[in-house]
N, C-alpha and C positions, 0 to 999 in steps of 0.2 A: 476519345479512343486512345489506348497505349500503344505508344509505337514500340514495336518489336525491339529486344536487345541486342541487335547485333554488331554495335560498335564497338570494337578492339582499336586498342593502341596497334603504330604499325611495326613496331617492333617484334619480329618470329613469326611474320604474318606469311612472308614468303617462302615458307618450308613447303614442297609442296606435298600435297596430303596423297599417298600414295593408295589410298581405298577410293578417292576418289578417282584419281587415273584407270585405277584397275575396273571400277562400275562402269564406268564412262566407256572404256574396251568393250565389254559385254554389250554395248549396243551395238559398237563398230562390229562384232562376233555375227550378227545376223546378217553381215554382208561379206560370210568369209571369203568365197570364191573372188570376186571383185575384190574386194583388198587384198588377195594374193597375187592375183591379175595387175594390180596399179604396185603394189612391192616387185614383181617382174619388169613390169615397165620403169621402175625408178631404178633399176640394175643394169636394164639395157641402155635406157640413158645416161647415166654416168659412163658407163662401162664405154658407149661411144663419145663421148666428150674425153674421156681419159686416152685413147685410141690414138685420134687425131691429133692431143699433142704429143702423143708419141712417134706417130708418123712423123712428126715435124722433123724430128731427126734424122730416119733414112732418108725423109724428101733435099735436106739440105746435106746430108752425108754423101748420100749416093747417088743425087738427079744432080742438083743446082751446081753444087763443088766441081763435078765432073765436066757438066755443060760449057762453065768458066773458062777451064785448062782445054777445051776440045778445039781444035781450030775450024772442022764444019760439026759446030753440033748437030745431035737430033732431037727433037723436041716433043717428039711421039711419047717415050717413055716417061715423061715430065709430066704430058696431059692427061696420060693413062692414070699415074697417081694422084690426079689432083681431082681427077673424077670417082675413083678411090675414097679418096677422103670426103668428097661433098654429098657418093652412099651413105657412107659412116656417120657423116650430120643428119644427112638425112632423116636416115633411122631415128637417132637421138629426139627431132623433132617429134617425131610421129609417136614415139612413146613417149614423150612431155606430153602433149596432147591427149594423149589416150588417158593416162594414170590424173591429168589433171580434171578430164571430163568426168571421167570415174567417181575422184573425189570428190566433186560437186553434188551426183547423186548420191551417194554413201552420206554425204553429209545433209542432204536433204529429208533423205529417208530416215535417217537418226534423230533428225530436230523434230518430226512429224510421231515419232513413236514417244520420244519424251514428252512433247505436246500432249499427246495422249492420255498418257498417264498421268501426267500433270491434272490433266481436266478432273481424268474420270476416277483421280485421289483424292479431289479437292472438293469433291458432289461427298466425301462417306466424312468429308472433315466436320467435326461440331460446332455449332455455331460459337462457343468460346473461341476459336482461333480467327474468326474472323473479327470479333471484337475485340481483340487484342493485338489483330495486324492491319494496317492502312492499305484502302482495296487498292492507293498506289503501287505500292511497295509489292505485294502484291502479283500487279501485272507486269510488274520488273520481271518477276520470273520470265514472262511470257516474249519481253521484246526484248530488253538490253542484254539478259542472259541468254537468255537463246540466241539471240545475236553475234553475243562475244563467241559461244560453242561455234557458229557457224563458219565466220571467220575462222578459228583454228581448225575445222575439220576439215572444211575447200582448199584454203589456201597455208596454214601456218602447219597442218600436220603433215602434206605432203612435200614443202618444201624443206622439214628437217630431215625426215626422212630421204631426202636427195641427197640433200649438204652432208650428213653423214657417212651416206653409201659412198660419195664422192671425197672426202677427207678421206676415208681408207681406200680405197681406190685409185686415187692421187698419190697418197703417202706409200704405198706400192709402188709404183709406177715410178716415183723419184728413188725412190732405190735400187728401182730397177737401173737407171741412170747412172745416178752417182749416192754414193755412201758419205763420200765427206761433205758435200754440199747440202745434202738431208742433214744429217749434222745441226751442219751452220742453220737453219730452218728450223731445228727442234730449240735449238738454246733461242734463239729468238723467237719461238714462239710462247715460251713463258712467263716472255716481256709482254707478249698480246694476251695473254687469259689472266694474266695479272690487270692488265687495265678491263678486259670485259668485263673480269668478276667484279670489281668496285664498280663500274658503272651500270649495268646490268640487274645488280642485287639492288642495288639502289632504286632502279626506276620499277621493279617488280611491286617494292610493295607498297608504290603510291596508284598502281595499277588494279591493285585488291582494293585500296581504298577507294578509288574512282568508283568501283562496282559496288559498293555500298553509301556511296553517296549519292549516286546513280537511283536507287532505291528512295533512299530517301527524298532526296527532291520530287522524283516522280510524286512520293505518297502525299506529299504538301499540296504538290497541284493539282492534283483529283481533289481534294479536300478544297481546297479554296474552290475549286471549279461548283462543286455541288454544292458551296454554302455563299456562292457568290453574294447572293440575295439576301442572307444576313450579312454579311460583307458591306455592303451599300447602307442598309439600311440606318448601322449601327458607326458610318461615316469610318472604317477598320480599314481603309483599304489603305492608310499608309502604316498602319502597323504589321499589314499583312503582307506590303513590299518589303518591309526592314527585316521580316521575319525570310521571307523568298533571297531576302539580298544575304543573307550570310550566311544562310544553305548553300543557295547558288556559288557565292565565293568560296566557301569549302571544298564546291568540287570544281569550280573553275582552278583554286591552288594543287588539287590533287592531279587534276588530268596537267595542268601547265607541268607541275614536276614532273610526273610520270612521262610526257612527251619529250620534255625538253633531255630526260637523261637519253629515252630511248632516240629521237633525233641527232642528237651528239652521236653514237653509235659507230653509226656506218661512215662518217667522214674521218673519224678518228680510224678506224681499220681501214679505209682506204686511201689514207693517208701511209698511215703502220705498212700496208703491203707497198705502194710504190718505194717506200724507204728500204723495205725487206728485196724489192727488184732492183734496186740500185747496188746495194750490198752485195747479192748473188751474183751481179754482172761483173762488179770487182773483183770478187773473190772468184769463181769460173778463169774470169781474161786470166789475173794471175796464179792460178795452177798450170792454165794450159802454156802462158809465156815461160812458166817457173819448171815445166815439163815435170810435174808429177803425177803418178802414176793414177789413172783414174779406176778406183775399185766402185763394183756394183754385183747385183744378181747375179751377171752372165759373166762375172771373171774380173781381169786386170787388163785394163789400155789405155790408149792416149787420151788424154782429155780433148775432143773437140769441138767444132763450133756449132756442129749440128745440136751435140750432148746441150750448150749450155744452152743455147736458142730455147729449143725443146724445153730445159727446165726452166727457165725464164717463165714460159707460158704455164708452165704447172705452178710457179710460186703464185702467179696469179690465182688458180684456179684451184689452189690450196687456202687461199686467205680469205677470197672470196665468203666460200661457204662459211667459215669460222663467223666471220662478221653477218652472213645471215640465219646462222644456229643463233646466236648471243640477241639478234633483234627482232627474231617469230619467238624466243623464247620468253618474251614479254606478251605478247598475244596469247601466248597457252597458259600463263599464269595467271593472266586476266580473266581467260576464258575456264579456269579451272575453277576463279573462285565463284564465275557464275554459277559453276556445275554444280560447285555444293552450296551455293543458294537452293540450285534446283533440287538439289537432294533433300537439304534441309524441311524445303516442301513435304516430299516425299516419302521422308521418315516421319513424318508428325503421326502422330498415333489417330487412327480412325474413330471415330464416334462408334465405341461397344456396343456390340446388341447382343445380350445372352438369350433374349424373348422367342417366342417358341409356338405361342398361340398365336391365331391369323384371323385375319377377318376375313367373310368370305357373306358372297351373295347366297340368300335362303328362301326356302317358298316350304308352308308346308303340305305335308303327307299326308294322311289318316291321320293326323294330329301331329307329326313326326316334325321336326324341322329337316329338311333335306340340301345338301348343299345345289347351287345352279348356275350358271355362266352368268344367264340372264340377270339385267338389273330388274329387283322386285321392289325394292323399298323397304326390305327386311334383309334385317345385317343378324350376321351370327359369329359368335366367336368358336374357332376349329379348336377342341383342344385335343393333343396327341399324346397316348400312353404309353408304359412302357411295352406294355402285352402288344402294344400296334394297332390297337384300338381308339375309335374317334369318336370324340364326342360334343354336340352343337348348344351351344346355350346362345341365346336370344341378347341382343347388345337392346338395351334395353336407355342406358344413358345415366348410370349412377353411378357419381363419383363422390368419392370419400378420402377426406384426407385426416391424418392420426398424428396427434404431436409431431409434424413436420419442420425439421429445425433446416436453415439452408445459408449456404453464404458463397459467393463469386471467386472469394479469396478464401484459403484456410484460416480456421482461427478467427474472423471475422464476420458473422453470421450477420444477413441481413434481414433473415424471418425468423421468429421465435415463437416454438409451441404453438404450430397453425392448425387449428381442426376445422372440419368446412365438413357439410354434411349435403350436395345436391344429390337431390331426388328426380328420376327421371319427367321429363319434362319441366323442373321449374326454371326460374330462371332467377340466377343471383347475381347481384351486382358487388362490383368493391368500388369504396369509393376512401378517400383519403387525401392528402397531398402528394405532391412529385417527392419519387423514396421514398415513399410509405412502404413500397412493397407488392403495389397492385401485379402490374404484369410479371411482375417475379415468378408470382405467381399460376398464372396460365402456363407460364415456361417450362414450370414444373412437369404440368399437368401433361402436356404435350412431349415431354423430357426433352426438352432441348437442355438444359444440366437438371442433372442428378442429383437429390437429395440427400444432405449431411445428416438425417437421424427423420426416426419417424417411417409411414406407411401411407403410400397415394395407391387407393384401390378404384378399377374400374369394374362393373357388374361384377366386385366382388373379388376380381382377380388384382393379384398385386401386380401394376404396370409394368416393372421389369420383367413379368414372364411374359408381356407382351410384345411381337416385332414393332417397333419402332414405326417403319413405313406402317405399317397398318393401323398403330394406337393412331399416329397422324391422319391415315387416312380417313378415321372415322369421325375426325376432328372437322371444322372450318373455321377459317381464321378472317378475318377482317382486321388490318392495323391501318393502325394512323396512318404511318407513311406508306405510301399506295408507290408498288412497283407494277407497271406497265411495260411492254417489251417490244420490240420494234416487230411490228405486223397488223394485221388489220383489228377491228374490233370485235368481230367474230372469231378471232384467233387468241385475241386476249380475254375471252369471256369462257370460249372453251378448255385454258390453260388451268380450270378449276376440274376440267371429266374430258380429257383426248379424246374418248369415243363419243362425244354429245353432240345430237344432232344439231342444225341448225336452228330449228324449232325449239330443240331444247333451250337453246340458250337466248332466242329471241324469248320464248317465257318467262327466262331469267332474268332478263332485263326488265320484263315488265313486274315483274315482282318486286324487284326495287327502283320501279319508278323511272327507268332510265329510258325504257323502249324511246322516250318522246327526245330528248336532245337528241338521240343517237340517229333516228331516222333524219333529223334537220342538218348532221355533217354532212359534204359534202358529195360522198358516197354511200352514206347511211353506214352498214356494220361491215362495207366492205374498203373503209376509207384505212388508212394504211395510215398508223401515229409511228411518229418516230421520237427519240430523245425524251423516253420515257413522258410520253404522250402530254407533251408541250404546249402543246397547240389547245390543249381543253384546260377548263378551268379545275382547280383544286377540287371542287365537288365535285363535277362531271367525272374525274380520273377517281374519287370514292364510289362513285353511284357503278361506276363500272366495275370495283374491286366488290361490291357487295354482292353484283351479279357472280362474279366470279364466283364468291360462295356458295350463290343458290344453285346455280349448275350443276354443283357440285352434291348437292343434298346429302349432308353429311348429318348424323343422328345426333351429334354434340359441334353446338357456335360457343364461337370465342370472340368475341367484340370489341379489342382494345380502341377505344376512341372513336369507333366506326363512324359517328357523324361530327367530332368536332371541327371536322375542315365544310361545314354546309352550312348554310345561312340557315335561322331558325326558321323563317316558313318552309324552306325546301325541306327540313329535317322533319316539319310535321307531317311533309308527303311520304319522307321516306321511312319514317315512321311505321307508316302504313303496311308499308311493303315490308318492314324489319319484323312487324308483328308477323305479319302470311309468314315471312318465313320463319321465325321463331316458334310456330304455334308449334306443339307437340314435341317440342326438344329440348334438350337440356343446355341451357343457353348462362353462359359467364359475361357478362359485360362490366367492360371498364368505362366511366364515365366523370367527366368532370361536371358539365350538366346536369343537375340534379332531380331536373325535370323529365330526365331521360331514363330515371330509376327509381320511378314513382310508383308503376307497376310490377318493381319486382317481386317476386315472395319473399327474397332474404337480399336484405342489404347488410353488407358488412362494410363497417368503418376500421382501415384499418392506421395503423398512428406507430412511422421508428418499426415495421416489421411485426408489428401485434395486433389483433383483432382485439378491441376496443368495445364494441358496442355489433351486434347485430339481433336484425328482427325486419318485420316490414317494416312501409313510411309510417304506418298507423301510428304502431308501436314505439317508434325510433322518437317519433315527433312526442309522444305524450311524454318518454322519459327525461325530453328535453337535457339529453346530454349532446356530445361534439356532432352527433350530423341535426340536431334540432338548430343548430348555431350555426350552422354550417347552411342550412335550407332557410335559415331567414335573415342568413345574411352578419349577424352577429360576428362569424367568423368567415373569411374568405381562404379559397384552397388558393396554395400558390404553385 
């Protein structure tokens, strides 16, 4: 499987993509009201955090200073303020609280609607992107990225949104104070976004790398997970640790950078702000010893002690935020490149469908085919005119393919010049080596990709004019590897026809021979497999996927390997039941068994993407070319 290209050098990794910020809004856009609500609350809150240390200075101007000089003070006026001030926190609490609850939903309800979309983008995706991306990688989308959005939209978007409102809010509030001392506070703080931006920029963009290393480890260990068992048996499991050991170490060195810059961070600025409070207490003591004139908002006066108190506590609650803008602002970078992971998903272009014709349930009239809810057992193809007129033609199971040229890659074709002529009800087989081109084929048929040149016709009609879900649905498929899905067996037999009854699909089982292990689990059809049904053996988890077929009674099977995971006696039973179900349909099998395609009517050999040789066995065997050598052994398929 190719792993996806998304490794860049980290160099201009950290620009941040500004369509991505703005898509990403538009989800937050569905919770406008509540995000206007928690933007109020993050104004009240500052706005009383800024309050209080402003009160600090009429408390120590106009209570404490006075109390000192008083010889009976009174202390009335003291507690009134001080009760005063711990409303004003109060408040502040209560809209932290509120605007951060807020955020938790807003940001839950936002990961639940990308989830969404995520899903139900990923059901129209064609099966080319999944063979070209690692089902790890993958579910990266689902947990780490989603993960990192969460983190910033609970916690890392409302707290910049604070530090902000509060930087300016603060940065008021000091000039409201004093002007020269703000001042002294702007020139030093040049010396602080000078050091955030070197450290900052730095740790951002081992943070984007984290999130695609992240990715990729994931896809490694889905991958070793599901091929454990070739793993062991092929003695690989120390080349499959050396291969985990320096993935892993790529993103153990990416997250170690990316932490250690953003840990440094915050001791460094609060180291920077106690140095910046030592400064201001200096420089304050000497204006007010040095008696110069203190200018602010409200005019010209003394500088005093209330003034400098008061700013003291705002240089804190100035630097603060800065140092917590500069260390969420790692978390949103990180969480941004999740985003356009997830978008990248998101953009991927969906599996076209121009098809037009439907398949649809039929029963006839006075000779008429008429369309019907009900299932008859007679399928008909809808076709729609331009006049608005309908018209039923009978799906009868003839497929025709015409100079069919195809290839995975541009430029590189892996089938050349295919004609194939099935006639309702026969049934043909391909038979060849591994890449010769067998199931290439069927792929076609069924268009999971699209054909480079040439014409694949069903009852006549060229496939593209057909809807996609419905050319499938008249299809059934049986592959080699058998998916099973957590729920009972009656649940995994009906996942061939939702609406089939229970009958239906217990007959379906005995068509292919399964009714008998199945009633011997432990619940019989209503035993519940999990871990893609583990717990049965390789044939049992086929005999099951073939019910799934019958269920389904589809007027064209496709048989890729259908019984090579079954021992040859059980294969001669199931056999049996491959025929019941085969009889009357236009049936493609792929087989390596050659005894498995002894009663086709058309065998074709195909060799490199080319039909070679077809005819029946009669035939095939008197010309004693490659399947005569092939069926006696002369040559073996690999």
């Amino acid at each position: 499987m190719r792993q996806p290209n998304n490794k860049k050098g980290p160099e201009g990794m950290a620009k941040v993509n500004k369509d991505v910020v703005k898509r990403l809004m538009s989800y937050i856009g569905h919770y406008k009201l509540r995000f206007v609500a928690v933007l109020i609350c993050i104004v009240v809150n500052a706005l009383a955090m800024v309050s209080c240390s402003l009160y600090l200075q009429t408390l120590i101007d106009s209570y404490i200073t006075p109390l000192l000089q008083a010889a009976t003070p009174d202390f009335a006026p003291l507690f009134r303020s001080i009760l005063i001030m711990g409303c004003i926190y109060a408040v502040g609490i209560l809209a932290c609280l509120f605007y951060n609850r807020t955020m938790v939903s807003i940001a839950q309800g936002t990961l639940k609607r990308i989830r969404d979309e995520m899903f139900e983008h990923m059901q129209t995706l064609p099966i080319k992107y999944f063979d070209t991306h690692t089902h790890g990688d993958v579910m990266s989308h689902y947990t780490n990225d989603t993960d990192a959005l969460r983190q910033m939209l609970s916690q890392s978007l409302p707290q910049l949104l604070s530090s902000c409102v509060t930087i300016v809010a603060v940065f008021v509030s000091m000039l409201y104070l004093s002007v020269w001392m703000t001042l002294f506070i702007v020139v030093f703080l040049f010396l602080i976004l000078k050091v955030v931006k070197s450290i900052a920029g730095k740790s951002s963009v081992y943070f984007i790398k984290q999130q695609q290393n992240i990715g990729d480890v994931n896809g490694y260990i889905e991958e070793m997970i599901n091929g454990q068992k070739v793993v062991k048996v092929f003695c690989h499991e120390e080349e499959a640790k050396a291969v985990f050991d320096k993935k892993n170490q790529e993103l153990c060195d990416s997250m170690t950078t990316a932490n250690t810059y953003a840990n440094i961070l915050m001791p460094i600025m609060g180291n920077m702000g106690n140095i910046l409070y030592v400064l201001l207490a200096i420089v304050g003591g000497s204006l007010a010893i040095a008696g110069v004139t203190n200018i602010s908002l409200t005019g010209a006066g003394a500088m005093t002690l209330g003034t400098i108190a008061s700013f003291l506590t705002m240089s804190k609650s100035f630097i603060n935020p800065i140092a917590q803008v500069s260390q969420q602002l790692n978390a949103v970078i990180m969480a941004l490149a999740g985003a356009t992971r997830i978008f990248e998903l998101l953009d991927e272009e969906p599996e076209e469908d121009h098809g037009y014709v439907t398949l649809v349930n039929a029963k006839r009239e006075n000779g008429e085919l008429v369309e019907c809810k009900e299932r008859t057992g007679l399928w008909a193809w809808k076709h729609p005119h331009s006049d608005g007129t309908l018209t039923y033609e009978e799906l009868k199971g003839d497929v025709v393919m015409e100079h069919v040229d195809f290839g995975y890659e541009e430029n590189k074709l892996v089938l050349h010049d295919i004609n194939l002529y099935a006639e309702p009800g026969q049934k043909v087989a391909f038979v060849g080596a591994t890449g010769a081109g067998k199931t290439t084929i069927t792929n076609l048929i069924n268009r999971f990709y699209d054909i480079a040149d040439g014409k694949i016709r069903y009852d006549g009609i060229n496939i593209t004019k057909i809807k996609k879900d419905d050319l499938r649905r008249s299809m059934g498929v049986v592959l080699q590897d058998v998916n099973l899905f957590t729920g009972t067996v009656m649940d995994n037999i009906r996942y061939g026809k939702l609406d089939a009854t229970d009958e239906e699909c217990i007959a379906a089982a005995k068509l292919a021979n399964a009714d008998g292990f199945i009633r011997m689990l432990p619940d019989g059809y209503q035993t519940v497999l999990e871990g893609d049904g583990s717990g049965l053996s390789q044939g049992q988890r086929q005999l099951i996927s073939i019910a799934r077929a019958a269920v389904a009674d589809p007027p064209v099977m496709i048989l890729d390997e259908a019984t090579s995971s079954i021992d040859t006696r059980t294969e001669a039973i199931v056999q049996k039941g491959m025929d019941a179900l085969m009889h009357g349909r236009t049936v493609f099998v792929i087989a390596h068994r050659l005894s498995t395609v002894k009663n086709s009517d058309v065998i074709m050999v195909l060799e490199h993407g080319r039909i070679i040789e077809r005819g029946n066995h009669e035939k095939l065997i008197a010309e004693k070319g490659k399947y005569y050598q092939l069926y006696t052994g002369a040559f073996e398929l690999e």
